[in-house]
N, C-alpha and C positions, 0 to 999 in steps of 0.2 A: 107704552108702559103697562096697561092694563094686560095686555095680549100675553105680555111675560113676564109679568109678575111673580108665577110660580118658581120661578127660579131665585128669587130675592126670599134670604134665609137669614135670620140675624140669631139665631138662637147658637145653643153648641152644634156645632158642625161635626163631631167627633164620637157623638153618641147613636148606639142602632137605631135609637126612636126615629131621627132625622133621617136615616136609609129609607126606613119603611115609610116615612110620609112623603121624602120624595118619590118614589118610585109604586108605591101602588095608592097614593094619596091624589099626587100632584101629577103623577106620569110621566117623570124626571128620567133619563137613563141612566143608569149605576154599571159604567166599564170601568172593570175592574182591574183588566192586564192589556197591555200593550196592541198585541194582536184583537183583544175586541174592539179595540178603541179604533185600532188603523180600519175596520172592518166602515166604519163611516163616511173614508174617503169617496165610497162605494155608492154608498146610496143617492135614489134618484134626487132626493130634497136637494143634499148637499152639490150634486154635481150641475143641479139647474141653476142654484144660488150663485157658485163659481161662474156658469156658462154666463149668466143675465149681466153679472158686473163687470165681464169681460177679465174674468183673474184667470182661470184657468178650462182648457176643454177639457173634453169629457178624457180623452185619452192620456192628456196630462195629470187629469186625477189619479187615473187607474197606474199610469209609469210609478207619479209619489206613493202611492197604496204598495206598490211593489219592491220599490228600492227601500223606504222603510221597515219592511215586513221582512226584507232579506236583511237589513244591517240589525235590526231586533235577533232574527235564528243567529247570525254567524256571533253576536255579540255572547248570546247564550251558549254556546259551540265554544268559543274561544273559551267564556268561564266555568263552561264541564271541562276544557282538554288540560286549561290550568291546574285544576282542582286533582284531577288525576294524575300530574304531573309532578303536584308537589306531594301527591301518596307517595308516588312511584321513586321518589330523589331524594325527598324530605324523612319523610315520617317513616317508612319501612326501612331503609339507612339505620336511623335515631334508634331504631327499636332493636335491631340488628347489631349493633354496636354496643346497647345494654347490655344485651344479652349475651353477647361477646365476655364483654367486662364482664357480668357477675359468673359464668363461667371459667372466665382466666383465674379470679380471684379466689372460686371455690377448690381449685387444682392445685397454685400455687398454695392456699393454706394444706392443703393435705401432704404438698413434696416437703414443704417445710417440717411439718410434725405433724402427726395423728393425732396427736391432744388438742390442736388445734380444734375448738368447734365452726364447723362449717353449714352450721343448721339453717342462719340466715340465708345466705345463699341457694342453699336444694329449697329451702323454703320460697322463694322469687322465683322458682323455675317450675313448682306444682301447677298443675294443671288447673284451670278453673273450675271451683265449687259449683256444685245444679245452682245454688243462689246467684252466685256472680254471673254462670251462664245464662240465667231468667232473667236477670235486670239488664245484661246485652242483649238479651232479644227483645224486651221492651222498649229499649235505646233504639234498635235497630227500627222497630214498629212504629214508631210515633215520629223518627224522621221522615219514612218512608210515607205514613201517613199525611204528616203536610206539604209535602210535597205531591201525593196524589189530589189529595184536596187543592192544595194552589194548582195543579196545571191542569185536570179536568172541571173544578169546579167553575171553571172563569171560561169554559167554552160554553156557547153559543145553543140552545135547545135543549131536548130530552130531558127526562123524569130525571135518569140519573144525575146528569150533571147539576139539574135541581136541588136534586138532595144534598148530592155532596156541597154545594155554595151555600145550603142552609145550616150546614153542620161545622163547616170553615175549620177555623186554627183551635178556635180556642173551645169546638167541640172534639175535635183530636184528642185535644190534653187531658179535657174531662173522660174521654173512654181510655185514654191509657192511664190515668188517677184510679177508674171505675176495677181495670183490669188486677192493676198491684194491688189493691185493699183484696180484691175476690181471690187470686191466684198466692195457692201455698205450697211451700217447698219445707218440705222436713215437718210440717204443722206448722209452721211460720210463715204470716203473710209478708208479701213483697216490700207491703206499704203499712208499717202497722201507726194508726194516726195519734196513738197518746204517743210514742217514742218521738215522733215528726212536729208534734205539737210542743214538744219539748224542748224541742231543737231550735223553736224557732224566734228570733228578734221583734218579737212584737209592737216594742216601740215604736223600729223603723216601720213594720209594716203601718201600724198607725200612723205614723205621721204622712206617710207616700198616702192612705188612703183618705185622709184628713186634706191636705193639697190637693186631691180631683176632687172634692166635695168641694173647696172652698173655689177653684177651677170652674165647676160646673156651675156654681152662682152665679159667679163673676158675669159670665158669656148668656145666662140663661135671661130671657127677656121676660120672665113674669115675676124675676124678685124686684123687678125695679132698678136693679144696681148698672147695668150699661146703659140705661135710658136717663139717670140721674148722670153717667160718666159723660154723656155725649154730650147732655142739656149743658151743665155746669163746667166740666172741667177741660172738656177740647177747647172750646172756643179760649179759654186760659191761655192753656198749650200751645194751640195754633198759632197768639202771639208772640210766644218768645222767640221763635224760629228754633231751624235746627240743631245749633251748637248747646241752645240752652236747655232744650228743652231735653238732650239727651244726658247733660249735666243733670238736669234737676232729676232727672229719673234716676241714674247713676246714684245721686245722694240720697234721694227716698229709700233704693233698694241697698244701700248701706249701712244706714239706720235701720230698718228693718232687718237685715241678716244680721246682725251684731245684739238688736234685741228678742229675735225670737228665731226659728229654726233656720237654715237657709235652703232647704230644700221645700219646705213649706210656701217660705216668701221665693224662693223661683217660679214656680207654677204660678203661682199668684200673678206676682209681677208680668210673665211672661203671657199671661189670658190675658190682662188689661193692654198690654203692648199690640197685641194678636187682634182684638175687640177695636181696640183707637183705629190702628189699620185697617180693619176690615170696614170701617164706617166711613173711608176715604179721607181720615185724619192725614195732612202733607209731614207724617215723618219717616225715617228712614229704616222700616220697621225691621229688615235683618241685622243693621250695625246697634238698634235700640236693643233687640233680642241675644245680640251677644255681650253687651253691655250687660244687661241683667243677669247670664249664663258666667261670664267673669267675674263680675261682682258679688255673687251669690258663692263663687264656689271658691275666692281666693280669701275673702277678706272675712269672711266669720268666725272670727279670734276673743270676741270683747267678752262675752261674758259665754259659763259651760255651754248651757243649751243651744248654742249658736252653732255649732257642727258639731261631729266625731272630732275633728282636732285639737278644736278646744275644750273638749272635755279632758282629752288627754293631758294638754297640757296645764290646766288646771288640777289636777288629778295627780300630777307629779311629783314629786318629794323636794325636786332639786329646783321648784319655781315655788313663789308666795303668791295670793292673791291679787297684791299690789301692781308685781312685777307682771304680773299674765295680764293685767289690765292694761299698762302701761304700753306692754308690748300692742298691745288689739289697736290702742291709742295713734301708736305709731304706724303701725301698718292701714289702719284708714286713711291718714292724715296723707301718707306716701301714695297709696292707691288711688286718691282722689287727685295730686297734684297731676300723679301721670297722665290719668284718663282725660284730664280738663290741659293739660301742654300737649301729649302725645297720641293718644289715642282715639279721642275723637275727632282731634280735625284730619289722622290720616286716617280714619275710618271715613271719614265725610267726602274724602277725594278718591279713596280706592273703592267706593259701594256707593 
């Protein structure tokens, strides 16, 4: 236990802090693609470990090193030939066929009459603005770019590959953000940020960043809150067994979506589900996690604030407050009968 300790982590598992202290902290390995990972079958540790317990020889490591390293290429092969495949049938067809149309239709209005205006039409067939060509090669750039970043940054050695794995996805996006705010077309930036700021649902973005804060609490071990969950409430849990206990969660996370956001109490719900499991709690944490994923996202009807839907439908002309209640009323009452008849004990036999 002491020897490998280092690898016993109870904090959030999902934040860089946790990369960097395993790996230059703890001297953890961080493989990050397929092909580094298979690169282990290889080494002398592993293949002595194999030899000693009598699992596998050295040559049967190196065969599995290889036939999974070929089913990994051809698998990847297959979904670049796909991908090209549905350009080539799919999408240049579809676009060819537009184009068809709005051409038939700009001809027939002209045989018909000249008075006819045909503006719309020659208008869909102009060529693209330097603007619209700048933000397709920025599109083009920032694909191209994570995808240089995913497949050289996850190889094995050199400065370069360094850098690129210290810079990943989400410094891509920050230099293609950096590029549109700098780059102007006509005196007009790419990316001008009061127009973009303008544009934007801030609500939602609060609440989604409101959910990982309340997320990173939950998992994080120096607020106290999973060491209080584990002291007090598993041993609870652990006695009702399976059926109930995926009930009781099921009702907790339905009360909670009906009183307050549900995309809030998903993340929520879904960290403490994630944390019981991860502490070797005996419940069935993928049919628990789609329990809370279904209940979160069917049933928050009862009062506005509970989803986008029920905003709407409280918001409507043709419903009363009564009736939009009434209705949340029913549709809990319904949602609850199913998941406690149908759905978790065929969740309990298929998972």
């Amino acid at each position: 236990m002491k020897k490998n300790k280092k690898v016993i982590f109870n904090g959030n598992g999902y934040n860089d802090e946790w990369i960097e202290e395993a790996t230059d902290v703890r001297g953890l390995l961080n493989l990050r693609s397929p092909p580094e990972a298979l690169t282990m079958y290889l080494t002398e540790k592993n293949i002595e470990l194999f030899k000693i317990h009598h699992v596998y020889t050295e040559k049967e490591m190196s065969s599995r090193y290889e036939i999974m390293l070929e089913n990994y290429v051809k698998t990847i092969k297959i979904e670049a030939n796909v991908m090209i495949d549905m350009i080539y049938k799919q999408i240049l067809p579809a676009v060819g066929e537009y184009t068809k149309a709005v051409s038939e239709t700009g001809v027939m209005k002209r045989t018909l009459s000249t008075a006819i205006s045909t503006e719309y039409e020659e208008k869909l067939q102009e060529p693209l603005t330097p603007f619209q060509r700048a933000l397709l090669k920025i599109v083009v750039l920032f694909v191209v770019g994570i995808v240089f970043v995913g497949g050289l940054g996850s190889a094995k050695g050199g400065a370069f590959a360094q850098l690129l794995n210290n810079i990943g996805i989400y410094g891509v996006a920050a230099i293609t953000l950096a590029l549109m705010i700098v780059i102007r077309i006509q005196g007009e930036p790419l990316l001008d940020l009061r127009k973009a700021a303008a544009g934007m649902q801030w609500d939602f973005i609060f609440l989604y960043a409101m959910a990982m804060v309340i997320s990173s609490l939950l998992t994080d071990a120096e607020t106290g809150i999973a060491g209080f969950i584990i002291r007090y409430v598993t041993p609870i849990m652990s006695g009702l067994g399976s059926y109930w206990f995926l009930l009781f969660l099921a009702l907790v996370t339905l009360l909670l979506t009906n009183i307050g956001n549900n995309v809030v109490v998903i993340f929520t719900m879904a960290s403490v589900v994630t944390m019981m499991a991860g502490q070797g709690m005996p419940i069935n944490g993928p049919l628990a996690i789609c329990i809370v994923l279904w209940t979160g996202l069917v049933t928050g009807y009862l009062l506005p604030a509970a989803s986008v839907s029920a905003a709407m439908i409280f918001g409507c002309e043709l419903t009363t407050s009564k009736s939009s209640i009434m209705q949340g009323v029913i549709m809990m009452t319904l949602w609850l009968i199913a998941l406690a008849v149908f759905m978790i004990p065929i969740g309990l036999v298929l998972l």
